[in-house]
KOLZARO-148390 format. One record per atom (N, C-alpha, C): z, x, y. Coordinates in steps of 0.2 Angstrom, whole numbers, plus 5000, padded with zeros to 4 digits. Layout:
N
ZXY/...
***
This chain:
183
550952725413/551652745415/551852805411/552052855415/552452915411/553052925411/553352965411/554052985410/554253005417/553553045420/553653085428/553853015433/553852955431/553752885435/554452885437/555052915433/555752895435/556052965440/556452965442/556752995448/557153075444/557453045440/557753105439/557553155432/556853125431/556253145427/556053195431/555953165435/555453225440/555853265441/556553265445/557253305447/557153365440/557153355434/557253375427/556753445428/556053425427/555153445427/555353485431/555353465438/555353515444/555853605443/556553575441/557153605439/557053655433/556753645429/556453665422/556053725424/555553715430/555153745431/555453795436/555753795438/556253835443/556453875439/556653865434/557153895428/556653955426/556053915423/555753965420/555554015424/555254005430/555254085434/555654115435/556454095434/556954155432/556954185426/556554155420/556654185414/555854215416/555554225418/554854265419/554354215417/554554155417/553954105413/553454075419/553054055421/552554015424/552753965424/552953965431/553253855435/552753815429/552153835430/551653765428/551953765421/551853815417/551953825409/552753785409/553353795413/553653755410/553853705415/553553685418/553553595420/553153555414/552453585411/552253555404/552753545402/553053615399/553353615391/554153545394/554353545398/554753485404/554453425401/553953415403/553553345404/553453315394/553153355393/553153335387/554053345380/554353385383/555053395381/555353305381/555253305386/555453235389/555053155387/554453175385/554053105383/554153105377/554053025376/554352975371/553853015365/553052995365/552553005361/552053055363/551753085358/551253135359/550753105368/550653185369/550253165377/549553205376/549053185381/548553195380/548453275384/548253305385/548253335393/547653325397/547353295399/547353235405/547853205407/548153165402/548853135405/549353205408/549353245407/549853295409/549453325416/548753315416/548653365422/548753285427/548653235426/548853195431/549653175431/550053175428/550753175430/550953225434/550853295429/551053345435/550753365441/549953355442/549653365448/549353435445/549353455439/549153525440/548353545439/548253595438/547253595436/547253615428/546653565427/546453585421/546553635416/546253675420/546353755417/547153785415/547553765424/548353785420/548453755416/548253675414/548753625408/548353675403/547853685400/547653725395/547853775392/547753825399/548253885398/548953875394/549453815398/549953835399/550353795389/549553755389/549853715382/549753765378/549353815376/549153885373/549553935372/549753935381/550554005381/550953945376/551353905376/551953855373/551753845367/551153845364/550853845356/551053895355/551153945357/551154015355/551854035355/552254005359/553054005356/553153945350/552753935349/553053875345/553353835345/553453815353/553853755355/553453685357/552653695356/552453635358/551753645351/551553605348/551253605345/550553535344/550053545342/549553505345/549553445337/549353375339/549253335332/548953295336/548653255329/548153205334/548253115332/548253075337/548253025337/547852975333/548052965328/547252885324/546852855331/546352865332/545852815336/545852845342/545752915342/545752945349/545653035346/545053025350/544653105347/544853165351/545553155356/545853205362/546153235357/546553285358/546953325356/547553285359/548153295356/548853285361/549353335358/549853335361/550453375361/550953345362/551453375359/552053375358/552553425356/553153405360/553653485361/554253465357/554253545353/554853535349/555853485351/555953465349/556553415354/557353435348/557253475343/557853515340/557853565344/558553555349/558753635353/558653675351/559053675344/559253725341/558453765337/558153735335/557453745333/557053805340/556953755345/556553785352/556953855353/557853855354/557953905354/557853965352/558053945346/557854025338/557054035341/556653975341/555954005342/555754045350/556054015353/555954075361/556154135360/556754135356/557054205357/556754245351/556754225345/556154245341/555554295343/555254265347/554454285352/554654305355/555054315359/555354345367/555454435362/555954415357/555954475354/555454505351/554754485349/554354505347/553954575351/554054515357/553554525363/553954575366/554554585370/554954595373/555354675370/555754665365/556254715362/555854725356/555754735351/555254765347/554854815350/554354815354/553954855356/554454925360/555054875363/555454955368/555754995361/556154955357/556454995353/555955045348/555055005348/554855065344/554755135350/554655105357/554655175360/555055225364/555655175361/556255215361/556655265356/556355235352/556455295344/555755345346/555255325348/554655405349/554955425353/555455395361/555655435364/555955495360/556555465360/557255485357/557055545350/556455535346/556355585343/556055645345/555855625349/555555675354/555855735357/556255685360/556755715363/557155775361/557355755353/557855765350/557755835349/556755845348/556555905347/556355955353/556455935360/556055965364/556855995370/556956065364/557456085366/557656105375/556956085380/556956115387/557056035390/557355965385/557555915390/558055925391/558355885397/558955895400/559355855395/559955865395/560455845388/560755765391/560855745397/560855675398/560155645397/559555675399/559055625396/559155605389/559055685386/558955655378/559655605375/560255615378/560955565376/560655495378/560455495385/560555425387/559855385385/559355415384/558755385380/559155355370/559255405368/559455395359/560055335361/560555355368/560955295368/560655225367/560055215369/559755135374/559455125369/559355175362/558855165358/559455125352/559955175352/560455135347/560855055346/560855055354/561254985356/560554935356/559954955359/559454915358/559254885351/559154945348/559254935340/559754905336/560554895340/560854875336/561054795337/560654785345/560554705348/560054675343/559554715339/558954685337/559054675330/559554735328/559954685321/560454645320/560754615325/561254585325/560854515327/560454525330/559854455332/559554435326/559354495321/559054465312/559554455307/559954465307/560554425304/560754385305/561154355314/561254305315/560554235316/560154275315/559454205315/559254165310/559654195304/559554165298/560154135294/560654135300/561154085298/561154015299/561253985294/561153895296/561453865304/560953825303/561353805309/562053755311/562353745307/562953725309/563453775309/563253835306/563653895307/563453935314/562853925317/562753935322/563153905328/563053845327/563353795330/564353805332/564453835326/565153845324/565553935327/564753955328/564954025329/564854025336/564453985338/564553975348/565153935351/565453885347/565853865348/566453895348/566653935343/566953995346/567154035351/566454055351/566554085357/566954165357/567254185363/567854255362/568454245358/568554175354/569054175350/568854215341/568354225342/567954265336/568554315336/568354345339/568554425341/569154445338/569654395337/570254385333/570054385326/569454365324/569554405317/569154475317/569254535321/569154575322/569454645324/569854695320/570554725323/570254745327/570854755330/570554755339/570454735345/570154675339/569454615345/569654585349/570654605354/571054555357/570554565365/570354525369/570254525374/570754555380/570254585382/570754615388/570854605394/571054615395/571654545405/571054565407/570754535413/570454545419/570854555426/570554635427/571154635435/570954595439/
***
């Protein structure tokens, strides 16, 4: 018996995975990190390619991509020479770690080729002056989402916690910071 045996397990897995191809993630890769999210005790993947229906090869793959965010991690069972897995289950933990990696992979890379733009640019006095503005622009807001992300990710978590709850009442400790009407 798995976890996929109840109804709104599956509703969960299914939904999950829907989720994921809006963040750019492969259905299969996050109906795993789903299935296993949700189960009580480490699983094998066997058991996972038979709950979800998926192939071999995707469960493989997909436990491999989710090792690799750090969100699923392999340990092994006393009395059983399989591998198993298990998914991190502190939101807060999974969170930092996608967005982490997301930025590794994702924002790092634009923002270094956004400063070779942008320095480029800066000396190549026959580009057009909105290019070079609007390139150094995306480079500095880009760059300054990417510091704001490495300061906030090493704040404890219950200040995190404290600082989402929050919300746009922040803003009030901020001159200025008042919110403005919506027409």
């Amino acid at each position: 018996m798995t976890v996929t045996d109840h109804p709104d397990a599956k509703a969960f897995i299914l939904h999950w995975g829907e989720m994921g191809t809006q963040w750019g993630v492969n259905r299969s890769v996050s109906q795993i990190h789903a299935f296993l999210y949700l189960s009580e005790k480490p699983v094998d993947a066997e058991t996972i390619v038979e709950a979800l229906g998926l192939a071999r090869s995707n469960v493989s793959t997909g436990l491999k991509e989710l090792q690799g965010y750090g969100i699923v991690r392999r340990v092994h069972v006393e009395g059983d020479r399989r591998d198993h897995f298990v998914a991190e289950t502190d939101l807060w933990d999974m969170l930092m770690r996608i967005v982490q990696e997301r930025k590794r992979r994702e924002i790092d890379p634009t923002i270094a080729l956004l400063a070779d733009l942008a320095e480029r640019l800066k000396a190549d006095k026959a580009a057009p002056a909105q290019l070079r503005e609007r390139v150094t622009r995306m480079h500095e807001f880009i760059g300054t989402l990417g510091g704001w992300y490495e300061q906030v990710r090493v704040l404890p978590k219950p200040t995190l916690v404290t600082l989402m709850k929050l919300g746009g009442k922040v803003a009030r400790f901020i001159p200025g910071g008042k919110a403005k009407p919506k027409d």
